[in-house]
N, C-alpha and C positions, 0 to 999 in steps of 0.2 A: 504494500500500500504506500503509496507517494506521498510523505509529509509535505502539507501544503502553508504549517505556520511559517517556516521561513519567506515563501514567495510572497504571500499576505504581509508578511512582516515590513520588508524591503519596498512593496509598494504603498505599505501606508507610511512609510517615510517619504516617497517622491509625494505623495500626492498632502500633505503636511507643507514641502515645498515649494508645490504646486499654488496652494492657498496661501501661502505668504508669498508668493511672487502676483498675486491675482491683487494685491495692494498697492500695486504701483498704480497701474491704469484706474483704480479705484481714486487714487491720491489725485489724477492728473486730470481726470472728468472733476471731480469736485472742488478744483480751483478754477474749473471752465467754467461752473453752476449746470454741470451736466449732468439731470438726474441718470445717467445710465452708471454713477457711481454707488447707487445703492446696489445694483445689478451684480456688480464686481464684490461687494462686500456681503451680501449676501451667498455669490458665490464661493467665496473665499470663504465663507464661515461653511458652509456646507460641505465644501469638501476638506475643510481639517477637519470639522466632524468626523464624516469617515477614516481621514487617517488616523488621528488618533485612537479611535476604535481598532481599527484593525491593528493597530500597533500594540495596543493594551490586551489586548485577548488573542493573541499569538507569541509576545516576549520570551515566554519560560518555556522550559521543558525541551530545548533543542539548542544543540552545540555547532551544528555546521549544517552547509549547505552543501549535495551533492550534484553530480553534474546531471541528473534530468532538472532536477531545481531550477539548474541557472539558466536552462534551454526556457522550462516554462516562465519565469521569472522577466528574462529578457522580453521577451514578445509581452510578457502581461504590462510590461510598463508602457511601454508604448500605446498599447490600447488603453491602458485607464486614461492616461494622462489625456488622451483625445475625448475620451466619453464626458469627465470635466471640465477638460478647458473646453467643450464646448458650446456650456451651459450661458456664456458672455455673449456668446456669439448671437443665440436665439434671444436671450430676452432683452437685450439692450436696442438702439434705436437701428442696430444695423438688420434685425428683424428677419434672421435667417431662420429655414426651416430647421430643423434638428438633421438632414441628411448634411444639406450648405451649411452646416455650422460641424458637422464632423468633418467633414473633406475639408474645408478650411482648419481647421484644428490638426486633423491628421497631417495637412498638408505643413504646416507649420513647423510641427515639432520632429515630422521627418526631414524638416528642410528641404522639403521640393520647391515652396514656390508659385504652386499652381494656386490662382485663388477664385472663386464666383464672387467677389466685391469688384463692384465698379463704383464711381464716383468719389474716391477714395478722398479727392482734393476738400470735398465735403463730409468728411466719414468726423467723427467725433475723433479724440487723440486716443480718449481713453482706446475705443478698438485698436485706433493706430498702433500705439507701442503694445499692447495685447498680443497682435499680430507679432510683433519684432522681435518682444520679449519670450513668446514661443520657441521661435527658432534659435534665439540665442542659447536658449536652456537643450533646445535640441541638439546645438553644435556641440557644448561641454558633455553633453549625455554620448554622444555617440563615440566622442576620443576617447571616453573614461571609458566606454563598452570597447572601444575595439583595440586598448593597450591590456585588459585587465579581465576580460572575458571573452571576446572570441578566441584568441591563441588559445584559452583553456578549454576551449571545445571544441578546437580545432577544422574551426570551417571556412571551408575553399583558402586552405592554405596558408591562413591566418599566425597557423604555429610557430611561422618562419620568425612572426616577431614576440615571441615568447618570453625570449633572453634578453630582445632590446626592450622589452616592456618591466619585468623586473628582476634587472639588474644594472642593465642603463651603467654600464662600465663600474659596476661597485660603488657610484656615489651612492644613488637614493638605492638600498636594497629593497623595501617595502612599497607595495603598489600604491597602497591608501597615499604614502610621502608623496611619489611621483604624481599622484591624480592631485596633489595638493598643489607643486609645483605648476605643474601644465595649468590649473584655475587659473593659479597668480601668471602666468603668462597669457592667459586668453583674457584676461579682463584688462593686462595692459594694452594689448595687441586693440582690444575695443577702444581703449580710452586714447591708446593714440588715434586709432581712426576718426571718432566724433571731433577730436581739436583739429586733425588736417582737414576733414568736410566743411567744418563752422571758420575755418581759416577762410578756405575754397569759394566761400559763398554760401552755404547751405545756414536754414535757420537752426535756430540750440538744439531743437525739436527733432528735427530731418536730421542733422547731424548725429543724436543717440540715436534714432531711429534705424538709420543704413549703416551706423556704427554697429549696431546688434545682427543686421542682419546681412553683411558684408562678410565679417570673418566668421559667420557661420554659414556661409556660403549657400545663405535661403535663400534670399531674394526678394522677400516683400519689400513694397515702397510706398511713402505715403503718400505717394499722385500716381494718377493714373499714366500719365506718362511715362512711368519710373526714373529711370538717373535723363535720360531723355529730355526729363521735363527742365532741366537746369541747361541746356546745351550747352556745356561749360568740358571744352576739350582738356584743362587741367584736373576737374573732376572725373572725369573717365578714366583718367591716368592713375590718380589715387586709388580711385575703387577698385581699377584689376591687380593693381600692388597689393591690395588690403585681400582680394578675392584669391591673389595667387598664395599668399601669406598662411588663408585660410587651408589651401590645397598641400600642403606640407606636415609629414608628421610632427606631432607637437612634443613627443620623445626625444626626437633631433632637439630640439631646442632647448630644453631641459640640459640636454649634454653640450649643448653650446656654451650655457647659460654657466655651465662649472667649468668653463673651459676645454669643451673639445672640440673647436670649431669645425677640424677636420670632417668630423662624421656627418657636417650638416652640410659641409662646403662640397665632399665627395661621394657623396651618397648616389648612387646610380640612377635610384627611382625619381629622386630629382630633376635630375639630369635629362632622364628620357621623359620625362612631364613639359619639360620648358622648353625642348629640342621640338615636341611633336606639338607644341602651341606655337612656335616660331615660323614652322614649316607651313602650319596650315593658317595664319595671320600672313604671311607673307603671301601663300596664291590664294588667299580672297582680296586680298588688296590690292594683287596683280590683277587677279579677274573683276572687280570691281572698278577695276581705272579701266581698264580694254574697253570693258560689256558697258558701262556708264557713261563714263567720261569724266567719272570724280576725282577731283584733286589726289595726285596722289597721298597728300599728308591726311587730307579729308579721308580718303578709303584707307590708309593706315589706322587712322584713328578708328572711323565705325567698324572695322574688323580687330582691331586689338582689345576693344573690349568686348566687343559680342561673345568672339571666338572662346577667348577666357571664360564667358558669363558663364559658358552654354558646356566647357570641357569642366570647369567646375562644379557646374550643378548648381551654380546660385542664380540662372534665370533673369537676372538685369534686364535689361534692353533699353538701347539707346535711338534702333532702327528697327523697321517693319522689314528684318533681313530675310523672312520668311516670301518677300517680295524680289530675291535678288537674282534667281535666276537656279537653273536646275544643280549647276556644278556647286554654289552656296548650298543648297539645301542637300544636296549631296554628304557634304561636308561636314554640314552642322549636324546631323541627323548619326555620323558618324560617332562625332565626339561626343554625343549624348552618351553615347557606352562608355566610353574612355574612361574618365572622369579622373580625378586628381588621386594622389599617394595613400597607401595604407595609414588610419593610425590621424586621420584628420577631418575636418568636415566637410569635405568633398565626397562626393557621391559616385556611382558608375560602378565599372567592372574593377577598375584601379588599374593602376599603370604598372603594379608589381607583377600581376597576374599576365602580362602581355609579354614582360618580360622573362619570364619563365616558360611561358608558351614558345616565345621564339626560342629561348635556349632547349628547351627538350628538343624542340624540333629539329633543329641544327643539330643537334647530337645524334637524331635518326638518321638524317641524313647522311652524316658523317658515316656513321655504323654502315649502310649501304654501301656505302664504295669501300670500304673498309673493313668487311667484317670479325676482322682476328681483331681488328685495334682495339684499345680503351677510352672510351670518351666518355667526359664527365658534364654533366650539365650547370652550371654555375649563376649564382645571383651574388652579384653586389660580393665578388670575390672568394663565395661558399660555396659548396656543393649542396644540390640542391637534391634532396632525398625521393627515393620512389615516393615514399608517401605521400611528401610536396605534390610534388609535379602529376601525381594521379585524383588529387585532392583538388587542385586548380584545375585538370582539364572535366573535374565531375561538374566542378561550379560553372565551369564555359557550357559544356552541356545541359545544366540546368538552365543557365541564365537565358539560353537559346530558345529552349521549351517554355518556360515561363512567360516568356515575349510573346511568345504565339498563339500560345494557351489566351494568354490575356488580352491580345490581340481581336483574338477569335471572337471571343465574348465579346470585346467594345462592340463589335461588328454588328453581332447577334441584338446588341440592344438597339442597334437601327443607325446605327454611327456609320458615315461612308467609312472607305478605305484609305485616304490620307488623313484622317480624324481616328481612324482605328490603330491603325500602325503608328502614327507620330503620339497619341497618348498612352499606347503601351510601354512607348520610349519611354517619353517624360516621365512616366511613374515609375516605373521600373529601375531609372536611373534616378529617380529624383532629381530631375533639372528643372523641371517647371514649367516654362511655358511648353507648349507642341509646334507643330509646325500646318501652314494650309491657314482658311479663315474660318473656322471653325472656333479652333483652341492656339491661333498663330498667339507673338508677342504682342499683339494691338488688341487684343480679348480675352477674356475671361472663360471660366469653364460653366458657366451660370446656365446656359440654356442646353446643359446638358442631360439626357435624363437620368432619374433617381438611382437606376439600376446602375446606369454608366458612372455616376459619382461613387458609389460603393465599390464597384472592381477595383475603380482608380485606387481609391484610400486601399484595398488590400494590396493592389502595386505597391507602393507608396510603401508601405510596410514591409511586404516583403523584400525589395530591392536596400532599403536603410537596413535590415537587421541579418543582411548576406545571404537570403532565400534557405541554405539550410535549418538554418537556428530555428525560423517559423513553420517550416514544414515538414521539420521532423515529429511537432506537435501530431499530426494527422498520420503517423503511422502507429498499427497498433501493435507494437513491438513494444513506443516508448511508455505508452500506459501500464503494461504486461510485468516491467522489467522491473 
């Protein structure tokens, strides 16, 4: 029988946290005189109810958690946390149903991006930093899960950073220390970003705002426009510094931070993140000046931050690039997979998983012309173990299935087929917007149907928590064991 007080235990702690973050937007409607601040406070009272509860009548009688725990545990947090936070959603003046107020909540704290609010230049604050302050709680959630419990449950390949998660070169030996470290780096990481936005031009406002939602690589904005709305080519610059920031293990910096710059300076998956953003900002900017006729600093710019927005997963949008021509959406629709480094708040397949892919593969081939030789497949200077490399090629085979699967179904609920495919993407990877004028960057997912908003949110989930972690829930082996 599967003890379920520790999972109970662990999630009435998030959601305790949960309701004391539900106090900011509370605080910032009722300096507006916007009654939607009782909305948040009674939220906020309602769900540390429950966590308290559930914390109090679970505490005793259990010493650890094992690993079906932390499979069910992981996925439960992220579902609570949406079924609460998106209690704001519906009863305040932004007057979503409960489906638009979960897919915006899910949407949030997965960091996808995707939102059904329009009119946002008119949206109360309070929802504004609601919105921001989701995803920023999302970003720290998901580095603290994928330094300190994916390696431990080893999905799609995760285990490789097992040793850089705790031991991190023998400074910090304890995870709890280093998840302490990484906070204090991600709230400075934020607070530089709101002083260079509010330098840039942005108000106090807009600046925490895309401050929160920049280096966790969400994407919500408080105009409909998004960074667009500022047309401010030195802000666009800022933000994919802040986005690329964001797309970087936050371990690496930890060991910067005690002096090992080396590890952050030489790190491969770095390397090949910035190489394969370079390559492909360069020919949309090529193709952009040919196919248009834009300046070429003009088409550097609108491709150097799109490209970024859309390989990190944060969804920005500066342009209606969904407008630019087949070989762009080509392009973009690419790097929706891609997505930024293990170990950060970028979304996608990860850039470590490609490079393991190429290395096994290289090594078959090698073997074929070769077959007495010995070749060794290598990441970032290590061998990279059968286990590895059959653990990542299970996760490419899932993540292929899963797209199609959930493809299928958008289809099935009546969604053409560039509305089908390009939101299996976006959810899947967590980027946000989709592509076509359906779910393009100039729209929202609002006039989508009920059914379609529910797949999405299980995308959304599944693609932020690595597809095995939640879908090992559904076999019944893990109930059984």
């Amino acid at each position: 029988m599967l003890d379920l007080r520790p999972v109970f235990f662990v999630n009435g702690l998030i959601l305790s946290v949960l309701a004391l973050a539900m106090i900011l937007p509370a605080l910032v409607d009722l300096g507006d005189g916007s009654p939607d601040w009782q909305v948040f406070a009674a939220s906020s009272a309602l769900t540390l109810f429950v966590g308290i509860s559930l914390i109090l009548t679970t505490r005793s009688n259990w010493r650890e958690m094992g690993l079906r725990q932390a499979f069910l545990m992981t996925t439960m947090i992220w579902v609570v946390i949406a079924i609460f936070g998106a209690l704001p959603f519906t009863f305040t003046s932004a007057n979503l149903s409960y489906t638009d107020a979960f897919f915006e909540c899910m949407s949030g704290i997965t960091t996808t991006g995707a939102t059904v609010l329009s009119g946002l230049d008119d949206t109360s604050r309070g929802i504004l930093i609601w919105r921001a302050l989701l995803q920023w709680l999302g970003g720290i959630g998901i580095i603290v899960t994928a330094i300190s419990i994916l390696p431990m449950l080893r999905v799609g390949g995760m285990q490789l950073f097992r040793i850089e998660a705790f031991d991190t070169d023998k400074v910090l030996p304890r995870a709890a220390q280093i998840a302490g470290e990484i906070l204090l780096i991600y709230i400075g990481f934020t607070l530089l970003a709101a002083l260079v936005y509010w330098f840039l031009g942005m108000s106090g406002f807009d600046a925490i705002a895309h401050a929160f939602t920049s280096i966790a690589t969400g994407g919500y904005s408080t105009h409909d426009g998004s960074i667009g709305h500022y047309d401010s080519a030195a802000l666009d610059y800022a933000v994919s510094l802040m986005m690329i920031l964001g797309s970087i293990p936050f371990v690496l910096y930890v060991r910067a931070m005690h002096g090992n710059l080396r590890a952050l300076l030489h790190d491969t998956q770095i390397r090949t993140m910035l190489g394969i953003m370079a390559v492909s900002i360069l020919a949309l900017a090529a193709y952009l000046f040919l196919e248009s006729g834009l300046a070429p600093f003009e088409a550097l710019r609108f491709t150097t931050f799109n490209a970024i927005s859309i390989m990190t997963g944060t969804g920005y949008a500066t342009a209606a690039f969904d407008l630019w021509g087949g070989f762009a959406l080509a392009v973009f629709f690419l790097l929706m997979f891609i997505g930024g480094c293990a170990g950060s708040t970028s979304c996608g397949i990860k850039v470590f998983r490609f490079q393991i892919l190429y290395a096994t593969a290289r090594t078959q081939l090698k073997r074929l012309m070769q077959p007495n030789g010995i070749f060794i497949a290598r990441y970032n200077g290590q061998p990279v173990t059968e286990q590895v490399s059959l653990s990542v090629m299970s996760f490419f085979f899932l993540y292929i299935v899963c797209f199609g699967v959930l493809a299928a179904v958008l289809g099935w609920t009546g969604l053409d087929f560039i509305t089908s495919l390009s939101g299996a993407a976006t959810a899947i990877s967590n980027v946000g917007p989709g592509l076509g004028e359906t779910i393009g960057p100039s729209t929202t997912f609002a006039t989508l149907p009920d059914a379609a908003k529910w797949m999405l949110s299980a995308g959304m989930i599944l693609g932020r928590l690595e597809l095995f972690t939640v879908l090992i829930l559904f076999t019944p082996h893990f109930w059984r064991g």
